[in-house]
N, C-alpha and C positions, 0 to 999 in steps of 0.2 A: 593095867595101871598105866596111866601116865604123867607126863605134868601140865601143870596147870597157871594160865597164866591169869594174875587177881589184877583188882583195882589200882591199883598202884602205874601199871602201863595206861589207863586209860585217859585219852589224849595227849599221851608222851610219846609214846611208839619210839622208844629209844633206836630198837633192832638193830642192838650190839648182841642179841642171842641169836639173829637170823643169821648173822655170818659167822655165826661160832657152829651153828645146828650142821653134823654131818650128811643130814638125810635129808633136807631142805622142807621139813614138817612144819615150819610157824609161817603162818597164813598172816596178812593182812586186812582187819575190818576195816572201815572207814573212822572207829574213832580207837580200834583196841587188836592186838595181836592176839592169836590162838592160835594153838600145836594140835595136832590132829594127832589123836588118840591113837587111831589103826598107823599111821607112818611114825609116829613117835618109837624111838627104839630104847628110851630112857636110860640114854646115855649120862644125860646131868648136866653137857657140856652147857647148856644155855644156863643155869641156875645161878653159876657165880661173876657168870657177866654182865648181868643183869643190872644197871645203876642202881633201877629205883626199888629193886630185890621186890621182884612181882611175882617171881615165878616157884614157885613151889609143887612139890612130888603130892599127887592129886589127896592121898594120905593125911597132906601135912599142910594142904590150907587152913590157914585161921580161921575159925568160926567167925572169925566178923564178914569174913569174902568167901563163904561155905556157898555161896550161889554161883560163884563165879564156876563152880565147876560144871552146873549144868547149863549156862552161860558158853562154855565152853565147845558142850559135845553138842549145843544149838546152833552154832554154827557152823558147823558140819552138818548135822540134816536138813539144813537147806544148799553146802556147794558139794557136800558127796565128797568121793574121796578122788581128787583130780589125779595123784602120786607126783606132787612135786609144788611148794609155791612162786618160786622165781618163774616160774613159765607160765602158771595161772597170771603173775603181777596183785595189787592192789583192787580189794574190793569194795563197794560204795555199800556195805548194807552190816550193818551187825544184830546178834540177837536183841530182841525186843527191851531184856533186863540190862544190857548195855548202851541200847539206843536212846533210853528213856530215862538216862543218868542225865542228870546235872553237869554244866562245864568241870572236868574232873584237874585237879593238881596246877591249879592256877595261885601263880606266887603274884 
């Protein structure tokens, strides 16, 4: 189990969880963040830092963003598991089910 981050971060990238995350497990897409399952140690620290409250225990995503969780582990079988994302940086590609969203949380 891990957690899972929904539609709510996508094209906010707040990454008030990335500097709370002990284990440096939240990757950046090019339009959305993801915690990698295997480094995730489900601590929780990311969940209540969270502004736009995106992030949710894989368990407990809302059937309305019930995709975002395979959404999630998609983006890791395409970068693998590097052990660490401050050292990977910023990457230009997200899965398919997030690339092919609509401009998201536009006020």
């Amino acid at each position: 189990m891990t957690y899972v981050i929904a539609q709510p971060c996508v094209d906010i990238m707040d990454k008030a969880c990335v500097e709370e995350c002990p284990v440096d497990c939240i990757y950046e897409g090019k339009r959305s963040l993801y915690i990698h399952p295997d480094e995730c140690v489900d601590c929780g620290a990311c969940e209540p830092v969270c502004p736009t409250e995106a992030i949710f225990y894989e368990d407990d995503v809302p059937d309305e963003w019930i995709d975002y969780n395979d959404a999630n582990a998609a983006f890791f079988d395409v970068l693998g598991s590097p052990g660490g994302a401050a050292r990977l940086g910023p990457q230009d590609f997200d899965p398919a089910f997030v690339a092919e969203l609509p401009p998201q949380n536009q006020e």
